[in-house]
C-alpha positions in Angstrom: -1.9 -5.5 -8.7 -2.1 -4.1 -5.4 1.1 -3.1 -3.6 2.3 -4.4 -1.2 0.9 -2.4 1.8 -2.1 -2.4 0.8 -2.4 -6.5 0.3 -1.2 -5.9 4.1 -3.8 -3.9 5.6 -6.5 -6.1 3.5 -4.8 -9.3 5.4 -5.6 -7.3 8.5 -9.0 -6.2 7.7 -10.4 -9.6 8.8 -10.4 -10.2 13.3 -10.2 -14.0 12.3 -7.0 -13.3 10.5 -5.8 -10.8 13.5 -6.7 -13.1 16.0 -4.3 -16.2 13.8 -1.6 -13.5 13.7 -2.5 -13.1 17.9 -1.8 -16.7 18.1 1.2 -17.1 16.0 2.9 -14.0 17.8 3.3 -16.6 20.5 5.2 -19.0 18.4 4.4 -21.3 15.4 1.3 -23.6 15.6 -0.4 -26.4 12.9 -3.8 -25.2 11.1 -5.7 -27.4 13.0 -4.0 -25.8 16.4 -5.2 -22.7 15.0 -8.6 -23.6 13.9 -9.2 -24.6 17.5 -11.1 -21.5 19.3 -13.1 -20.8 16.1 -16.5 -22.4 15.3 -15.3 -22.4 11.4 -14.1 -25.5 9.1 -10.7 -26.3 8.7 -10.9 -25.5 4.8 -11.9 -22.2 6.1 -8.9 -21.5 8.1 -6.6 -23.0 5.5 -8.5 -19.9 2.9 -7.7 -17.2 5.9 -4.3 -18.4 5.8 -3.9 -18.5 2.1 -4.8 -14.5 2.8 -2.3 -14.2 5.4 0.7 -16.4 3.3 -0.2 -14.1 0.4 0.4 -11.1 2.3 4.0 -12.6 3.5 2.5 -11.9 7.1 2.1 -16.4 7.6 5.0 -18.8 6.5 3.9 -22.5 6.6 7.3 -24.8 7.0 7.4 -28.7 6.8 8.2 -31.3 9.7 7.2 -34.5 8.4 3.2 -34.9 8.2 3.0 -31.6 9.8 2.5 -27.7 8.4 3.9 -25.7 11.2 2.8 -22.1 10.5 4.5 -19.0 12.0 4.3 -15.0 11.5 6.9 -13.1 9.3 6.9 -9.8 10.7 8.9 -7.6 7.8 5.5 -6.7 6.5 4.3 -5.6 9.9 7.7 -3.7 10.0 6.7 -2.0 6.6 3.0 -0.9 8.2 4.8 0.6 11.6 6.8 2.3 9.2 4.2 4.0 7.4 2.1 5.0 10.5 5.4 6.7 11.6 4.2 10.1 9.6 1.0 9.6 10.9 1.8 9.2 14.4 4.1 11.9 14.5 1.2 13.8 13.2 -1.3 13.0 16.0 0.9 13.4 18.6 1.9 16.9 17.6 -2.2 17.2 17.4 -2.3 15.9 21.5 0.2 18.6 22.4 -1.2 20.9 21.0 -4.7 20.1 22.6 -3.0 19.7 25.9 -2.1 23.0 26.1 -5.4 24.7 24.4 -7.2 22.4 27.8 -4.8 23.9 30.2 -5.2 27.3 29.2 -9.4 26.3 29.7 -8.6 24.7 33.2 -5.9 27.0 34.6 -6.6 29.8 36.1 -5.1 33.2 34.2 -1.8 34.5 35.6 -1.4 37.9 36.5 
């Protein structure tokens, strides 16, 4: 079975999926409220947001007839996490190339 972060990033590898997550980030919405800008069946939604429930990233609650669904964010809090190292990493990477184009654009000091 795949861990956890990687069920993640799968969720995210789809823009439909992105796009629902887009939506719900705004607040919780029915399937047929987010089915509404794409040009894809409702049953086709619902199997994007199987994906999404499956990756704990979509909750789907009950209010009578209706299946609000909204976004859980601890996985998103688990990805952040592990970009930390990584972003660390590039940003020590920009310095560095900050100063290696200054030394190319200033002029030498005497």
């Amino acid at each position: 079975m795949p861990d956890s972060l990687s069920t993640t990033f799968a969720a995210l590898a789809d823009p439909t999926r992105r796009a629902i997550l887009a939506r719900l980030a705004r607040g919780q919405a029915t399937v047929t409220e987010l089915a509404e800008p794409f040009a894809m069946t409702l049953p086709t939604v619902s199997r994007h947001l199987k994906v999404l429930e499956n990756a704990g990233l979509v909750v789907k609650t009950r209010d009578a007839q209706w299946r609000p669904c909204r976004l859980e964010t601890a996985p998103l809090r688990v990805v952040d996490d592990w970009l930390a190292t990584y972003r660390e990493f590039f940003e020590g990477r920009f310095d560095l190339l900050e100063r290696h184009l200054r030394t190319l654009t200033d002029p030498p000091k005497e």
